[in-house]
N, C-alpha and C positions, 0 to 999 in steps of 0.2 A: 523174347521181345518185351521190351518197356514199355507198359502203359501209362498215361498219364493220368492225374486223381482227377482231372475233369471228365476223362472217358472212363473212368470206372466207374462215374459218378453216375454217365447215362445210362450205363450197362446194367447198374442197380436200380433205375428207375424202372426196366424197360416190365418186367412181372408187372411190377405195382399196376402199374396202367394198363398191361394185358388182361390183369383179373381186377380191376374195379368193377364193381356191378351197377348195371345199370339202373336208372330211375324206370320204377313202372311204370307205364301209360295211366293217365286221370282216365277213371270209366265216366262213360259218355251217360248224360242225363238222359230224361225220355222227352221226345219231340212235343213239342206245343201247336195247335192251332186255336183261334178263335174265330167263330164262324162270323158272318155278317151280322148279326143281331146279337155278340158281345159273350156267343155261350163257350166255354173253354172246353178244348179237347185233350189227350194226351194218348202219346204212344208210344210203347218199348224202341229204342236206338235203333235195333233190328226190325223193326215191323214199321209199313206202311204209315208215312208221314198221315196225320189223325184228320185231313181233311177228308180223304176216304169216310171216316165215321159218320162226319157230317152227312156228307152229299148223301150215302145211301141210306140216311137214317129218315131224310127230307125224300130223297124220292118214294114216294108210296104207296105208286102202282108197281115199281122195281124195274121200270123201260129204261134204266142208265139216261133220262131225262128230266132237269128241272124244267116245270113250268111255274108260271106267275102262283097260280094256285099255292102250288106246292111249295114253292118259296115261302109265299106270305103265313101258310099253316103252320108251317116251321116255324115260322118265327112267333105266331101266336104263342103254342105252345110254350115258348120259351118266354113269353111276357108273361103268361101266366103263372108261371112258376115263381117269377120275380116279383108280381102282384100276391105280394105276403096276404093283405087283410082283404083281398079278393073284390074291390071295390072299381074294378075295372080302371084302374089310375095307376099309375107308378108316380109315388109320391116321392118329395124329396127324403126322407127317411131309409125309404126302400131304396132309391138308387145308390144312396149313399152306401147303405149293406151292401148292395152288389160292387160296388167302389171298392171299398174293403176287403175283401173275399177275393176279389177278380185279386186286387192288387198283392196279396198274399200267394196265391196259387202261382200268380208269375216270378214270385220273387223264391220260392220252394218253397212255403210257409207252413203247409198243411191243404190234407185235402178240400177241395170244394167241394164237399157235399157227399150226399147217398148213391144207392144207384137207381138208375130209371126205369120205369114200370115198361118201358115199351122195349127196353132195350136199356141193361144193365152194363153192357159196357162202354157205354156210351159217357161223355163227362158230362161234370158242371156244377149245376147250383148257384143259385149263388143265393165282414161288419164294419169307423168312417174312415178313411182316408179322404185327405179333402185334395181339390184343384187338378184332380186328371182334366185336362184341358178338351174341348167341343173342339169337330172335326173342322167343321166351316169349311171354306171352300176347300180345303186341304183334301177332301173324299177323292179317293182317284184309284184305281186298280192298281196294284205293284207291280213295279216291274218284272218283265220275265213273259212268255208267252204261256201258253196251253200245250199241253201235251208230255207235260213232266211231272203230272201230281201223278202219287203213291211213291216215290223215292225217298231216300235217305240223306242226310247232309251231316258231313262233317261239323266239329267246333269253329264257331269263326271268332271277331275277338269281344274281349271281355264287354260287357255292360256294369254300369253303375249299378251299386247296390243299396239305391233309397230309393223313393217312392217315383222320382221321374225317371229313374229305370223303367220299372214297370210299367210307367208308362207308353217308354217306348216301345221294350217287348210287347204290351197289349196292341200298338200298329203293326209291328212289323210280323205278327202271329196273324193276323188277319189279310185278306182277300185286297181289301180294301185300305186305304189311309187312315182310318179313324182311329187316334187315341182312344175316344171313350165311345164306344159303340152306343150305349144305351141314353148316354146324357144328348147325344147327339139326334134323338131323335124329339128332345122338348125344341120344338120349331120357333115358338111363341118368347118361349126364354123366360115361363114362370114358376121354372121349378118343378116340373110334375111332365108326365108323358101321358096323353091317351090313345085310347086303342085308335083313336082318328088320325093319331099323330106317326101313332109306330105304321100304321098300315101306309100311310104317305111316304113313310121313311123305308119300309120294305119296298116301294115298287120305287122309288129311287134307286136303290140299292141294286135291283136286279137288274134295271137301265145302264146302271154302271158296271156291272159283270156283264150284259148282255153285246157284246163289243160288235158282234155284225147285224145285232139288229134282225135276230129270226124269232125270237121270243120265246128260245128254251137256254137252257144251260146245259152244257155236255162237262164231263170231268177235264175232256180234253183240253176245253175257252181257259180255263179258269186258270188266272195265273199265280205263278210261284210266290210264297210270302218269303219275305224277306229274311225270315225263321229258317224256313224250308231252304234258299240257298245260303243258309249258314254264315248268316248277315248276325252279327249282335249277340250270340250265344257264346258265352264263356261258360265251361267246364264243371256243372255242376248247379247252376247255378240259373233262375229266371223259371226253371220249368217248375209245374206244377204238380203236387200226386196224384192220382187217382183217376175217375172215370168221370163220367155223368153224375148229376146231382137228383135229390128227390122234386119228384111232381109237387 
């Protein structure tokens, strides 16, 4: 039987494309969260999305309940940290380092920071990047209900790789809407936060996670960030290194 040179032609193709080899899968960055008061968390692919770390590192009788308390202590501790020259203000200086830092961690830039005296695997810390944008009425819970934190999520698709990337990964890593957590709590809008301001800005905050109004938080209420269903994560890229930052 005769063959023709256009069918020998496929016959010779037919190996080559049986044995190309395939592209390897891009390995999966480690998961981002940022809590409500702007502190960054991270977690292995494989290990419980980092909002986990949060919540049981805030709760601290360990009853799997936030209250107001505890909320708000939480979030002290983490103004304090960011109150470099300890003058009970978060100055324009200081938030801008936090500006900086945050905005680097989300972009995979370098770790933020040491580890924490109360709990070393925990993340954070927090030099300028200017114009991360105040939440304003834009504060709102993300979508998604309760009952789905400690999961894992897939790559969803790419984000921009400048500074209003980051920006957006710092919302959609969070609980809440807010771009810049910490700028969002100078109410006055003169540049500086105090403890009067962030504490007004914590029981905001917990009013907004507290969706029926019983006055705890359970892991369950709390909804999915936009991170967490795999919203905005391109491959490698937005997450941060390391754990918790120093006291």
């Amino acid at each position: 039987m005769r063959m023709s040179i256009a069918g020998l032609g496929l016959l010779m193709l037919v190996p080559a494309c049986a044995t190309a080899p395939e592209a390897p899968p891009h390995p999966a960055g480690p998961q981002v969260f940022v809590s409500p008061f702007g502190e960054p968390f991270t977690s292995g692919p494989s290990e419980p999305y980092p909002v986990t770390a949060w919540f049981t590192g805030a709760d601290s009788d360990h009853n799997d309940i936030l209250t107001p308390t505890e909320f708000t202590v939480d979030g002290d501790r983490w103004f304090l940290r960011l109150d470099r020259d300890g003058d009970q203000v978060l100055s324009l200086g200081e938030i801008m380092q936090y500006e900086q830092e945050v905005t680097l961690a989300l972009q995979g830039g370098r770790r933020p920071g040491g580890a924490d005296r109360r709990n070393p695997e925990r993340s954070g810390s927090l030099p300028p990047v200017h114009g991360l944008a105040l939440a304003g009425d834009q504060e709102r819970p993300q979508r998604g209900g309760g009952g789905r934190q400690g999961g894992q999520r897939g790559q969803g698709r790419r984000d921009g790789g400048d500074g209003g990337g980051a920006v957006s990964r710092l919302a959609m890593a969070g609980l809440l809407n807010v771009p810049q957590p910490v700028k969002s709590a100078d109410t006055n809008f003169d540049q500086k936060v105090t403890r009067d301001e962030w504490h007004a800005t914590a029981d905001r905050w917990f009013r907004l996670l507290d969706s029926d109004h019983d006055g705890r938080l359970l892991m369950s209420e709390l909804p999915e960030t936009a991170l967490q269903r795999g919203e905005g994560r391109g491959p490698g890229r937005g997450q941060g290194q390391g754990r918790r930052g120093p006291d």
